[in-house]
VOBA-1610 file (N, C-alpha, C; in pm, whole numbers, padded with zeros to 5 digits, always signed):
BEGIN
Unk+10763+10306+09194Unk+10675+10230+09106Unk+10583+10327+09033Unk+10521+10288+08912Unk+10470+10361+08857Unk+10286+10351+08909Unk+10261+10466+08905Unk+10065+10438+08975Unk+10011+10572+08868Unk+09844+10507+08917Unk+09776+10667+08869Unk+09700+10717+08959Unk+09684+10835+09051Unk+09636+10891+09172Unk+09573+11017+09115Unk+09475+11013+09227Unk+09402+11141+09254Unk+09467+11244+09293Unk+09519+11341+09279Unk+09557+11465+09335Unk+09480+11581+09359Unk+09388+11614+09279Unk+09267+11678+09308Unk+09093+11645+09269Unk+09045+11732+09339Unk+08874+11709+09292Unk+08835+11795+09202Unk+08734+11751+09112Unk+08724+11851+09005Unk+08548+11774+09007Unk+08438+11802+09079Unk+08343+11763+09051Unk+08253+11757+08905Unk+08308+11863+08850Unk+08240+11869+08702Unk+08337+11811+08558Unk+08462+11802+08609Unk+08579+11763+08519Unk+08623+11677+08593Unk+08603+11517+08649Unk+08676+11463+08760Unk+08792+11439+08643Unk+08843+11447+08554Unk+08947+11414+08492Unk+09049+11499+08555Unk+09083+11619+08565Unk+09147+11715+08597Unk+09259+11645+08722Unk+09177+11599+08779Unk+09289+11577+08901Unk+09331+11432+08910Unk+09300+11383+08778Unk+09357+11231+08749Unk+09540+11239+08695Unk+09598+11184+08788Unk+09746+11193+08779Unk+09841+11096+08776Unk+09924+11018+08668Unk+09943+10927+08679Unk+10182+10956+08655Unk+10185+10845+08738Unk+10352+10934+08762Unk+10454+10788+08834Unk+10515+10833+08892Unk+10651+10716+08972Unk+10543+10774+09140Unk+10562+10685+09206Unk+10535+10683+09382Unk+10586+10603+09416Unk+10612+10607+09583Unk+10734+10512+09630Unk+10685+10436+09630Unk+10738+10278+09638Unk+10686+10111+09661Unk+10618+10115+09804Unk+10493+10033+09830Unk+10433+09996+09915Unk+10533+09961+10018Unk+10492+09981+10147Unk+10537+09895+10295Unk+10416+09802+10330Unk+10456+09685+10347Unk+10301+09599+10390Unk+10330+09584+10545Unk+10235+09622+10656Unk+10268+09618+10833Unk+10242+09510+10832Unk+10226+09443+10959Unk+10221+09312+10997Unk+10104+09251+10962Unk+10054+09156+10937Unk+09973+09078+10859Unk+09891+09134+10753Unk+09985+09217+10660Unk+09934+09248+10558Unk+10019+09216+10470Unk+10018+09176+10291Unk+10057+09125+10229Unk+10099+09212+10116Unk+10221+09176+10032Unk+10246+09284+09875Unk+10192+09237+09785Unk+10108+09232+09664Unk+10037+09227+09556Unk+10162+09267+09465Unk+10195+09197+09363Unk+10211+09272+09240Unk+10142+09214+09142Unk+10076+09358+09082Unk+09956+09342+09027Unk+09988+09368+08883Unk+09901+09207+08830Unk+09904+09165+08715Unk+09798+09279+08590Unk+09666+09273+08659Unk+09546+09335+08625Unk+09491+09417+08701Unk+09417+09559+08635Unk+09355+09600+08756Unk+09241+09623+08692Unk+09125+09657+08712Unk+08998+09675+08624Unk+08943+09822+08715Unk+08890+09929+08587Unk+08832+10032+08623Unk+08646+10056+08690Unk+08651+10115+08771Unk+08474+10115+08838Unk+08437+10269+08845Unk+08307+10308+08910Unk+08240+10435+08869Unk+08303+10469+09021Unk+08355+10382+09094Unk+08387+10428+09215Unk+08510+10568+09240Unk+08611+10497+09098Unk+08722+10558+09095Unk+08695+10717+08991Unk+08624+10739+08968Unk+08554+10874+08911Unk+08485+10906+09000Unk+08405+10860+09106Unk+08350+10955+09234Unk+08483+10999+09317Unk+08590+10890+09315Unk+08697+10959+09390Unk+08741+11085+09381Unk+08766+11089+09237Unk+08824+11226+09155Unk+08720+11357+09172Unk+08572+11344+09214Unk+08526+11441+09248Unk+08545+11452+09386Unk+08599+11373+09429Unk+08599+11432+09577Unk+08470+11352+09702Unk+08429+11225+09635Unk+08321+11148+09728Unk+08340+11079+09763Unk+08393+11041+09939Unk+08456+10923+09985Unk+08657+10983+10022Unk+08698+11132+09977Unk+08793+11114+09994Unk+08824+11278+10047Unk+08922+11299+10118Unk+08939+11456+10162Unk+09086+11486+10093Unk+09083+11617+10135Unk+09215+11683+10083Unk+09302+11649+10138Unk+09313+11591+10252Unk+09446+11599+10301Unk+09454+11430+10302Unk+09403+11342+10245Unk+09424+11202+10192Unk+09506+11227+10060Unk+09466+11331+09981Unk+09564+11332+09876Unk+09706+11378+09881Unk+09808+11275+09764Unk+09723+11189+09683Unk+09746+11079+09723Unk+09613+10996+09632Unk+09556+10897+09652Unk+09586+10781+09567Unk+09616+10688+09535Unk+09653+10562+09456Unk+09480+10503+09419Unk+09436+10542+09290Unk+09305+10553+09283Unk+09308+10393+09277Unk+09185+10256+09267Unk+09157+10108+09181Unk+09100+10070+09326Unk+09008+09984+09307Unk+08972+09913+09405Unk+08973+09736+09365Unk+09039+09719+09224Unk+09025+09599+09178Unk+09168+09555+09095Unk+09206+09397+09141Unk+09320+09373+09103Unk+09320+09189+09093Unk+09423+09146+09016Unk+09462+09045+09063Unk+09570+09024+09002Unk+09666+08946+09089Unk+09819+08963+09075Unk+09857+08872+09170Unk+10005+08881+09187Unk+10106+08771+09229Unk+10209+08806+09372Unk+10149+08754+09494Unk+10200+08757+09566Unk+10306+08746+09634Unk+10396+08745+09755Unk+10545+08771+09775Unk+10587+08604+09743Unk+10470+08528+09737Unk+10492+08353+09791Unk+10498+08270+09637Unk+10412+08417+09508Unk+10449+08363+09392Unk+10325+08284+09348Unk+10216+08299+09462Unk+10060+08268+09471Unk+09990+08340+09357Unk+09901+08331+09257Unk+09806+08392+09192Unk+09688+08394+09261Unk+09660+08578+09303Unk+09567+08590+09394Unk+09447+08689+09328Unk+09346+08696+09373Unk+09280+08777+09343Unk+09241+08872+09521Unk+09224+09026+09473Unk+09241+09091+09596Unk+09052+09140+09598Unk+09035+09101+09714Unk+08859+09138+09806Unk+08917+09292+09816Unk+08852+09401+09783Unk+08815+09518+09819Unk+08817+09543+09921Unk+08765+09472+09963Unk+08677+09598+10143Unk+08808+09566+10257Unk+08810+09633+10311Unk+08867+09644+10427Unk+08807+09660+10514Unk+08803+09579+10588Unk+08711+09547+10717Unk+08709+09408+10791Unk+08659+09446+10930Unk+08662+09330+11040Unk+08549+09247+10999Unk+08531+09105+10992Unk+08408+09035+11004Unk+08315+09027+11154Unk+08422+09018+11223Unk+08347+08995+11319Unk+08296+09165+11417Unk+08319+09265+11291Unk+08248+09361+11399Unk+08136+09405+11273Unk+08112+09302+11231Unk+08017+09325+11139Unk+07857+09212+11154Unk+07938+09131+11251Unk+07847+09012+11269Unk+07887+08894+11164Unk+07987+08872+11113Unk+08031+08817+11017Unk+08047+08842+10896Unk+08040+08965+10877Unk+08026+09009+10770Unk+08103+09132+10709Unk+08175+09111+10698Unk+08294+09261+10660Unk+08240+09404+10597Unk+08130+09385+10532Unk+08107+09477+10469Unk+07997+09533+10531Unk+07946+09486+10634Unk+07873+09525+10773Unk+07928+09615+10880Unk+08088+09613+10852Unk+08155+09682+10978Unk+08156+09773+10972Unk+08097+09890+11073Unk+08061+10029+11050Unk+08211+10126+11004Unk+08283+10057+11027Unk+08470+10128+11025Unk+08522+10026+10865Unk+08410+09966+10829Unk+08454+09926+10672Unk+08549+10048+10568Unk+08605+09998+10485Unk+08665+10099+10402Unk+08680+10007+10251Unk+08679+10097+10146Unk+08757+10026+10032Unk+08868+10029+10003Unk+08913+09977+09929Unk+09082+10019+09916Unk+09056+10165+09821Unk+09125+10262+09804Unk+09178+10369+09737Unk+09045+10491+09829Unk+09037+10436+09959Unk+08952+10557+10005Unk+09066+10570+10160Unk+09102+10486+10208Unk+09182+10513+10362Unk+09286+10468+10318Unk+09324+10321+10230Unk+09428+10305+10147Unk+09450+10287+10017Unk+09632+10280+10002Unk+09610+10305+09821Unk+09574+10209+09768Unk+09507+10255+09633Unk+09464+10137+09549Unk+09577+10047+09479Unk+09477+10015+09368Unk+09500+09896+09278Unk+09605+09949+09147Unk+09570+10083+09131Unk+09637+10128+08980Unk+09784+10140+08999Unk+09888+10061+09021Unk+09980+10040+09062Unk+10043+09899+09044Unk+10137+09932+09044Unk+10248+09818+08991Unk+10202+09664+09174Unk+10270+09770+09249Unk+10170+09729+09355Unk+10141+09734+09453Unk+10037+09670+09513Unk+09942+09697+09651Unk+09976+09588+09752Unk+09935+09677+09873Unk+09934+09578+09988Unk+09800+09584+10013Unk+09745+09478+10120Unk+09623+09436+10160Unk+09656+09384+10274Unk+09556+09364+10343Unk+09535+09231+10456Unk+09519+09102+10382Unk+09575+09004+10499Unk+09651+08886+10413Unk+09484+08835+10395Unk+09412+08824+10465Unk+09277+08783+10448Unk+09222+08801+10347Unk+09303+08911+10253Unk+09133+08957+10136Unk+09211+08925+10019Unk+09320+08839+10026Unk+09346+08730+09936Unk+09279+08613+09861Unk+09226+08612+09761Unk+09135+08468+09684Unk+09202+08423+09615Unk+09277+08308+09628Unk+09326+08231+09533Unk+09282+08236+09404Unk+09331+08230+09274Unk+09278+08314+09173Unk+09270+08146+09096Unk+09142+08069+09027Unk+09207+07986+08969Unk+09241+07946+08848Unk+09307+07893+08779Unk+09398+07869+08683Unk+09271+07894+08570Unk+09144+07875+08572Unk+09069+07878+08445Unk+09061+08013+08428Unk+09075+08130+08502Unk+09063+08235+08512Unk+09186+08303+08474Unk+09163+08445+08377Unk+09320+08538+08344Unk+09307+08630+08385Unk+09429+08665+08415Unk+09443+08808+08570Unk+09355+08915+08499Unk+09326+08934+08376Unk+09260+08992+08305Unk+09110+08979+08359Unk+09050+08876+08351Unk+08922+08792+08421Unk+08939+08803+08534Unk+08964+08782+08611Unk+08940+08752+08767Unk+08989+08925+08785Unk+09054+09008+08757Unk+09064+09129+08782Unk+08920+09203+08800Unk+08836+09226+08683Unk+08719+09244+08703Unk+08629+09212+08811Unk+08678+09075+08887Unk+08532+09040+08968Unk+08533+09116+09145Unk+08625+09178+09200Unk+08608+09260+09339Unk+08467+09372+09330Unk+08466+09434+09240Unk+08377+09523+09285Unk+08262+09466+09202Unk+08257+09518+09093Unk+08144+09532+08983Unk+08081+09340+08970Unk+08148+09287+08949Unk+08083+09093+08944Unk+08053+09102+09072Unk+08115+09101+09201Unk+08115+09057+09342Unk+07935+09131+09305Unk+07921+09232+09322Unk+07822+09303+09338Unk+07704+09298+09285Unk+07711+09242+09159Unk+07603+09164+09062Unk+07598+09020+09176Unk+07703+08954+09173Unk+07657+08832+09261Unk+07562+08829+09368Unk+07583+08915+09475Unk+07540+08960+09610Unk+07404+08949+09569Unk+07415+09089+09476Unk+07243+09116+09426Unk+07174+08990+09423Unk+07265+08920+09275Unk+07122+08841+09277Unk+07107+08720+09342Unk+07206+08661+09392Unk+07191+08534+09446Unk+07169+08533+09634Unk+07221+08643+09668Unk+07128+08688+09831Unk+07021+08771+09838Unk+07036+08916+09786Unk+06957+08999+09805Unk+06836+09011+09758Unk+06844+08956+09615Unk+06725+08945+09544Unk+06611+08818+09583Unk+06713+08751+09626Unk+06638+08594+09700Unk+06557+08529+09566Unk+06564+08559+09442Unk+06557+08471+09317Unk+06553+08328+09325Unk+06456+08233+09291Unk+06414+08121+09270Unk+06505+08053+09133Unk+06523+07933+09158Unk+06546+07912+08981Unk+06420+07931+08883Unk+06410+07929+08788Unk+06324+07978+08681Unk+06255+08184+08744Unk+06317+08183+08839Unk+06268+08328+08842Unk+06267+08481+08729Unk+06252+08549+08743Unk+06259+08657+08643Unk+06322+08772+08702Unk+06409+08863+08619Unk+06477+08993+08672Unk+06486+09070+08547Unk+06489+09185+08604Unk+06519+09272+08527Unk+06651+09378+08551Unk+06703+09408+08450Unk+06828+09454+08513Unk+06836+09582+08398Unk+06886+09711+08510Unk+06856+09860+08437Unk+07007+09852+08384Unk+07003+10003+08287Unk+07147+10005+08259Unk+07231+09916+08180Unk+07173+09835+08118Unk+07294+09706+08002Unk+07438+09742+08027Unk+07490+09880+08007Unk+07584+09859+07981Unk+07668+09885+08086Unk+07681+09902+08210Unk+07725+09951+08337Unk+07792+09796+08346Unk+07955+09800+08450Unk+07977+09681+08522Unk+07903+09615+08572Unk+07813+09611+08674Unk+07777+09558+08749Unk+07636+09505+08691Unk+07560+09584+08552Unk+07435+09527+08505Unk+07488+09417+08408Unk+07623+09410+08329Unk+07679+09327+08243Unk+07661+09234+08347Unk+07761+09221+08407Unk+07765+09099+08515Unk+07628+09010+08566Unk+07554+09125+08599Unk+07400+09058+08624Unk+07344+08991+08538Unk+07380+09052+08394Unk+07314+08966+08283Unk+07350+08873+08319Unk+07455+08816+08297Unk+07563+08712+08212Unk+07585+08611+08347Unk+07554+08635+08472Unk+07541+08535+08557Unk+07365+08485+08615Unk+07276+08587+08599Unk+07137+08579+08618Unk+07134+08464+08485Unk+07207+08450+08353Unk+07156+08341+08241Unk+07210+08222+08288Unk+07301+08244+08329Unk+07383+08119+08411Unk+07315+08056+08488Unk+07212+08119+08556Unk+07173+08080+08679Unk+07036+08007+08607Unk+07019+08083+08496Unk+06877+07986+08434Unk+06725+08061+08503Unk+06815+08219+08541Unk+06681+08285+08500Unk+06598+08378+08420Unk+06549+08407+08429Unk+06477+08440+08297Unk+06544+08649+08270Unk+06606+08679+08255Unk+06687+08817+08252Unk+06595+08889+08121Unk+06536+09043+08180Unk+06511+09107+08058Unk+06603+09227+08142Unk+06659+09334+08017Unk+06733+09436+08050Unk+06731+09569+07931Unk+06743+09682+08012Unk+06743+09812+07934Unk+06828+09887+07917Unk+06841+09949+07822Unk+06913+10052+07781Unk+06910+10161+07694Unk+06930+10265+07657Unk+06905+10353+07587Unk+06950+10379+07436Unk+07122+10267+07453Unk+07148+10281+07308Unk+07124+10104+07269Unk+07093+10109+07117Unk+07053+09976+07065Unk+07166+09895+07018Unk+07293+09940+07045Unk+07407+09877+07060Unk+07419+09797+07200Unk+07373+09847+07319Unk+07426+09785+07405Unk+07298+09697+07454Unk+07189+09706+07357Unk+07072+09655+07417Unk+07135+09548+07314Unk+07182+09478+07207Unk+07212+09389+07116Unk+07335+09351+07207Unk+07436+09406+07295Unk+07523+09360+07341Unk+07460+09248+07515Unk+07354+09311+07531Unk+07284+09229+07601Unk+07226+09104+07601Unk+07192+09099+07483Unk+07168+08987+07419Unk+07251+08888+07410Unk+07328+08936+07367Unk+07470+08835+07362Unk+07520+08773+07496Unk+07485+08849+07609Unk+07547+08811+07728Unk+07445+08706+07777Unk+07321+08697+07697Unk+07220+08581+07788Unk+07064+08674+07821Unk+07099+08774+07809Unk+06954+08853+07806Unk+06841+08752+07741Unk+06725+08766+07793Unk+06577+08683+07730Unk+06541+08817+07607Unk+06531+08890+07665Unk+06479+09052+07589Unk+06511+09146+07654Unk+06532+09276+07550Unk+06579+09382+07623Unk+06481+09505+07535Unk+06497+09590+07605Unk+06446+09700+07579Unk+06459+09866+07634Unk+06397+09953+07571Unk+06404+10105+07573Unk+06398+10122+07755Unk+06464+10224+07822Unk+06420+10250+07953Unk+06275+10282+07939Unk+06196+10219+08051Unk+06067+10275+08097Unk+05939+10215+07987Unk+06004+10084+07884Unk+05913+10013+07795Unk+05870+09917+07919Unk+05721+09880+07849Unk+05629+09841+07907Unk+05674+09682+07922Unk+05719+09570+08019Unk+05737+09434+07982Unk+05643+09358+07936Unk+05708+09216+07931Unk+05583+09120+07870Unk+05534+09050+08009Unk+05597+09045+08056Unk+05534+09041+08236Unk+05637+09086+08342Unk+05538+09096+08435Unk+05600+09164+08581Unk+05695+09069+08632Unk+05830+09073+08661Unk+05940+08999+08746Unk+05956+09004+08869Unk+06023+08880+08942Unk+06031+08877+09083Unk+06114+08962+09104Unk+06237+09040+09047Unk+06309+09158+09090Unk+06360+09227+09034Unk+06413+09327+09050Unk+06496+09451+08936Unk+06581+09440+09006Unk+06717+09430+08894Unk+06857+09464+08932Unk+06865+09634+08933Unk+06906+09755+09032Unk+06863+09841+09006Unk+07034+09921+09008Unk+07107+10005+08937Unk+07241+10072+08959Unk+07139+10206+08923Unk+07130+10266+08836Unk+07114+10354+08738Unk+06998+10522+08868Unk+06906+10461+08900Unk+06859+10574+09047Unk+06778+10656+08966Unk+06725+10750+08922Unk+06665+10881+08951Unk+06622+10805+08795Unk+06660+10825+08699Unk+06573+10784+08579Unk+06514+10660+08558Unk+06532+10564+08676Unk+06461+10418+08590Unk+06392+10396+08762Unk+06374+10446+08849Unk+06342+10403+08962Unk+06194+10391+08941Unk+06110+10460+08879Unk+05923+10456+08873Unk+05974+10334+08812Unk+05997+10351+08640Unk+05997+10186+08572Unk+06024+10086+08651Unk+06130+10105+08760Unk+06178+09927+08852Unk+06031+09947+08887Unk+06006+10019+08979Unk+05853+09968+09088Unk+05767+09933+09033Unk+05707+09983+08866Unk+05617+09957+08813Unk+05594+09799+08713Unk+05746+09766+08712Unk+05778+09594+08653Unk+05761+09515+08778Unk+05781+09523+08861Unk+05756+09413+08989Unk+05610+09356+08978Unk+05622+09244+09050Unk+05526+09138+09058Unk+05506+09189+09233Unk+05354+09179+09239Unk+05329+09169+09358Unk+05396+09076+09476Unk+05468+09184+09604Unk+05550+09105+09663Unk+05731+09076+09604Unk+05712+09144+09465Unk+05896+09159+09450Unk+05973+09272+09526Unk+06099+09245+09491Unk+06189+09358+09563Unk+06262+09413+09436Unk+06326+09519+09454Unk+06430+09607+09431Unk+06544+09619+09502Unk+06656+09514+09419Unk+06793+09601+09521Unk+06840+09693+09439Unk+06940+09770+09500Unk+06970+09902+09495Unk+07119+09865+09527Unk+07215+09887+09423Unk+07349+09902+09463Unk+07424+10064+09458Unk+07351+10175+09345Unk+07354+10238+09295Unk+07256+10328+09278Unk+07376+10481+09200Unk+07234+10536+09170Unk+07306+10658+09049Unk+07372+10616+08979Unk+07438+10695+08897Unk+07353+10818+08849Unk+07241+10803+08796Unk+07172+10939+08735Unk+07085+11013+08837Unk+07117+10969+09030Unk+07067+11068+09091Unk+06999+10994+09193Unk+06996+11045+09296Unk+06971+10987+09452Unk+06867+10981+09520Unk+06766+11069+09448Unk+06610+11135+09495Unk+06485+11086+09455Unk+06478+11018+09390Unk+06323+10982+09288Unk+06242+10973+09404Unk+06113+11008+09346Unk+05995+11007+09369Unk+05985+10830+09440Unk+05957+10857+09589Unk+05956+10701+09666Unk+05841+10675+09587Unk+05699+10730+09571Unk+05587+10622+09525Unk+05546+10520+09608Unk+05547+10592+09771Unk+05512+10436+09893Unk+05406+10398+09851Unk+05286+10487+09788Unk+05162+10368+09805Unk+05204+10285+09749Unk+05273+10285+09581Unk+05290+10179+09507Unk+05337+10056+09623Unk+05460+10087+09713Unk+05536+10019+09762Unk+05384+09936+09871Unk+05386+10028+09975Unk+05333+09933+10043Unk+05182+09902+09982Unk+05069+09945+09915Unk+04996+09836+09859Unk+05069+09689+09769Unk+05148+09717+09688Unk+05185+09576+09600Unk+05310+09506+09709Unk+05338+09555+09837Unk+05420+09507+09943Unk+05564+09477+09880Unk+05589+09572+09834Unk+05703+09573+09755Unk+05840+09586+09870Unk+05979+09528+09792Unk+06059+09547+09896Unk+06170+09621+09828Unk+06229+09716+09858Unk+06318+09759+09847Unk+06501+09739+09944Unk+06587+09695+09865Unk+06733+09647+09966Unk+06852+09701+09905Unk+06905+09723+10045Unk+07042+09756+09944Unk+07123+09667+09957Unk+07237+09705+09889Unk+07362+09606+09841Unk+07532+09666+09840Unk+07593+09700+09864Unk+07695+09691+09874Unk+07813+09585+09874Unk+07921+09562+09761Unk+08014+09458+09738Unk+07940+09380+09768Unk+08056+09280+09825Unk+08036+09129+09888Unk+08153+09079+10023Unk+08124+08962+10048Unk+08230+08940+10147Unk+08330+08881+10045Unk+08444+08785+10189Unk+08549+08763+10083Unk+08546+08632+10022Unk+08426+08537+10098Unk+08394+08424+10099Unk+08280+08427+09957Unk+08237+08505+09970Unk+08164+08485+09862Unk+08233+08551+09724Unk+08314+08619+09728Unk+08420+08625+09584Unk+08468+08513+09532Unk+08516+08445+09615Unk+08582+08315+09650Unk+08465+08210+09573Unk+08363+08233+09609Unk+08272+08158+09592Unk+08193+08184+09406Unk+08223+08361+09381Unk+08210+08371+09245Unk+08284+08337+09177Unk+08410+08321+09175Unk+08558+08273+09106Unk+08494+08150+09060Unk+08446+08052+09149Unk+08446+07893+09107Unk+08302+07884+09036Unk+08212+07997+09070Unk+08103+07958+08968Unk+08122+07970+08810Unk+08251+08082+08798Unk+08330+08108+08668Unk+08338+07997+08588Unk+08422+07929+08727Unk+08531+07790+08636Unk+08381+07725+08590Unk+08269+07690+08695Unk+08224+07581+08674Unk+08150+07596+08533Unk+08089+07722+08517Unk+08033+07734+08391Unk+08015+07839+08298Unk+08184+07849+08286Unk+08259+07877+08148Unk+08160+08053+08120Unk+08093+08089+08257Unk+08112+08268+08189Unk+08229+08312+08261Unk+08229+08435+08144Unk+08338+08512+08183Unk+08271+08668+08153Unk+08388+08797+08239Unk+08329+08901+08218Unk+08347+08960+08109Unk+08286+09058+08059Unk+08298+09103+07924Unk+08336+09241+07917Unk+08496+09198+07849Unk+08591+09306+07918Unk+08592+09422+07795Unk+08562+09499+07803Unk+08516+09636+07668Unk+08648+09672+07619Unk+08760+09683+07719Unk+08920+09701+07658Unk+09027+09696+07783Unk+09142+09659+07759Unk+09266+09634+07807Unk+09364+09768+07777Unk+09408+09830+07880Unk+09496+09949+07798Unk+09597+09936+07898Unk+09701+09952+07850Unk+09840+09963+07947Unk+09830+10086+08073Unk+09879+10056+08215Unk+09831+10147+08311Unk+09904+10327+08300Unk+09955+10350+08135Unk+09991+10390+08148Unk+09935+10469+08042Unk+09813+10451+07980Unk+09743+10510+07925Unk+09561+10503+08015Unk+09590+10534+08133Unk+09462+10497+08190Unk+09361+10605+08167Unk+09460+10722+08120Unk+09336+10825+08125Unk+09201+10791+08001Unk+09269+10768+07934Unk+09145+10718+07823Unk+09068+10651+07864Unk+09095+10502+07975Unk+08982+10420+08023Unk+08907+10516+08101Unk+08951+10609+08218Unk+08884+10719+08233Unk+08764+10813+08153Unk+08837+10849+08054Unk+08752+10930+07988Unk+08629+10843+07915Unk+08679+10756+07827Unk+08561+10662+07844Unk+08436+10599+07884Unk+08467+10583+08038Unk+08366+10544+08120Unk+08291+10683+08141Unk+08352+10806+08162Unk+08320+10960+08190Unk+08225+10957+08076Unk+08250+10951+07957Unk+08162+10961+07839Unk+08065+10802+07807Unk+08094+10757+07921Unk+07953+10616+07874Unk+08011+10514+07773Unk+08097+10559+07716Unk+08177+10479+07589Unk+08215+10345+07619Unk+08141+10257+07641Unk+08162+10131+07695Unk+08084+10075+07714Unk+08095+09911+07720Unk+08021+09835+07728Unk+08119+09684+07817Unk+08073+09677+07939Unk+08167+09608+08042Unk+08235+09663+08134Unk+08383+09570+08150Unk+08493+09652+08198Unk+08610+09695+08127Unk+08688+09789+08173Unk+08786+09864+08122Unk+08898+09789+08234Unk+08968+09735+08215Unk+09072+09700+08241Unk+09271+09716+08219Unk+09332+09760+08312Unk+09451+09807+08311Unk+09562+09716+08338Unk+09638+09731+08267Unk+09788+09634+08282Unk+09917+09711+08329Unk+09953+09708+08453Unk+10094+09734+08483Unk+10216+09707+08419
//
C-alpha cells in the first residue's frame, strides 16, 4: 500500500526525513480492526515526529497521521479516536492511562491507504458528515472540544479568548465556542487570519498581546512562550488557562503572583476520550458547523501539506486523500 513515513529526524529541517513510498498492508491482531482510509487530516504532531519528539530510531520507519476516517472490513463509515489506551487504567479515561500512546508514535499511522486500530476507537461517522469533515475531528476539534466544554468549565454567555487564529485546534475553538453562544475574541499576527476568524464566529479579534475590551472567563491557550503574559493578563479574576500546547516555546515567565493573587487557574488538556468524539460528531450534525479545511491534496503529494504547515501557510486543516 502506498503511505508517507518518517524515516529520519531532522530537528531543524523536519522535512528531510519525510518519506512517502509502497509499505506492506497492515495485519490487524485480535480485537483490532482494518480502516481503509477515506481521509486523513494533517497536525503539528506529525512535524514533531519528523524531529524526532515522541519517536526513536529504532521505531523507524514510522507510518506518520494520527487522524482518519474511512471504511471498515464490515463496510461501516467510521471515524478513528487517536489514543491508544486502556480506560479503565486511567480511571475511565483513556487518555489518563499512564501507558497511553497515539497512533504514529508505538503504531502506524493514518497516512496510508490503511490502518488498523482497536475495535473500540471506532466512531461511527455520521452521514451529515464527509470523510473529509469528520477526518479533521481526532486530534485538533477533539481537543478544542475538551478545552472548552470540560476544561475550561465555560458558562453559556461566558467569554474566551483563543491565541493563535490560525492553528487547528484555535480554528476549531472559534467555530464551536460561537456555537456554543459564547462570546469568542481571538489573535493573531497576520490580518488575514484575524478576518478569517471572523468568519468562523469570532466576536473580535486582534494583534497578539492587544489590550481587550474586557477580561474573559478563559483563554484557549496552544501557542506557549509568546502569548502566555497576554493569556494571564486577559483573565477575569478567578479564570483559568488551559494549555494544550506550546508551539513557540515551553518556558515563559510563570508570573505566580499574578496567578495566585487574581487565583488564577491554570490546566492542561490533552485530546479527548472516545466518547466524547462521538459526542463532537453529533454536535456537528446538530448545528451545521463544520471544520474549516485550508486544502485537500492527494496522499501523494503530502509533502506540500507538510511544508505548508512548516511555513504557517494555512489557515485550518490540511487534509489528505488516499
Amino acid at each position: 500500500m502506498f503511505a508517507v513515513t518518517a524515516t529520519s529526524f531532522d530537528a531543524d529541517n523536519p522535512l528531510n526525513g519525510l518519506t512517502a513510498g509502497e509499505r506492506p498492508d497492515p495485519r490487524a491482531p485480535d480485537g483490532w480492526a482494518t480502516v481503509t482510509v477515506r481521509a486523513a487530516a494533517l497536525n503539528h504532531h506529525d512535524l514533531w515526529s519528523l524531529r524526532g519528539v515522541g519517536l526513536r530510531e529504532e521505531q523507524l520507519p514510522m507510518i506518520l497521521g494520527c487522524d482518519a476516517a474511512g471504511v471498515d472490513e464490515d463496510g461501516n463509515e467510521v471515524i478513528v479516536h487517536a489514543v491508544i489506551g486502556d480506560p479503565d487504567r486511567g480511571d475511565g479515561d483513556e487518555t489518563l492511562d499512564p501507558k497511553r500512546t497515539l497512533l504514529s508514535e508505538r503504531h502506524d499511522g493514518t497516512f496510508a491507504e490503511k490502518v488498523v486500530v482497536p475495535r473500540r476507537n471506532l466512531v461511527p461517522k455520521p452521514e451529515g458528515l464527509s470523510f473529509e469533515e469528520a477526518a479533521c475531528l481526532p486530534t485538533a476539534w477533539l481537543t478544542a472540544y475538551r478545552m472548552l466544554f470540560e476544561k475550561a468549565e465555560l458558562r453559556p454567555g461566558g467569554s474566551v479568548l483563543v491565541q493563535g487564529a490560525g492553528g487547528g485546534v484555535s480554528s476549531a475553538a472559534i467555530a464551536l465556542g460561537a456555537a456554543a453562544g459564547f462570546r469568542v475574541f481571538a489573535t493573531s499576527r497576520s490580518e488575514a487570519k484575524r478576518k478569517r476568524a471572523l468568519e468562523l464566529g469570532a466576536d473580535a479579534v486582534f494583534e497578539p498581546g492587544a489590550r481587550l475590551p474586557e477580561r474573559v472567563d478563559a483563554v484557549i491557550e496552544t501557542v506557549g512562550e509568546a502569548t502566555w503574559s497576554h493569556s494571564l493578563k486577559s483573565l477575569r479574576p478567578g479564570g483559568r488557562i488551559v494549555v494544550s500546547g506550546a508551539t513557540s516555546g515551553q518556558v515563559p515567565p510563570a508570573e505566580l503572583n499574578r496567578v495566585f493573587f487574581l487565583q488564577l487557574s491554570v490546566v492542561g488538556s490533552t485530546m479527548g476520550t472516545r466518547a466524547q468524539l462521538e459526542r463532537l460528531a453529533r454536535f456537528l450534525v446538530k448545528t451545521g458547523v463544520r471544520p474549516h479545511i485550508d486544502r485537500v491534496l492527494p496522499l501523494s503529494r503530502a509533502g506540500e501539506g507538510f511544508a505548508a504547515m512548516h511555513g504557517g501557510d494555512l489557515f485550518g486543516k490540511i487534509v489528505f486523500t488516499p
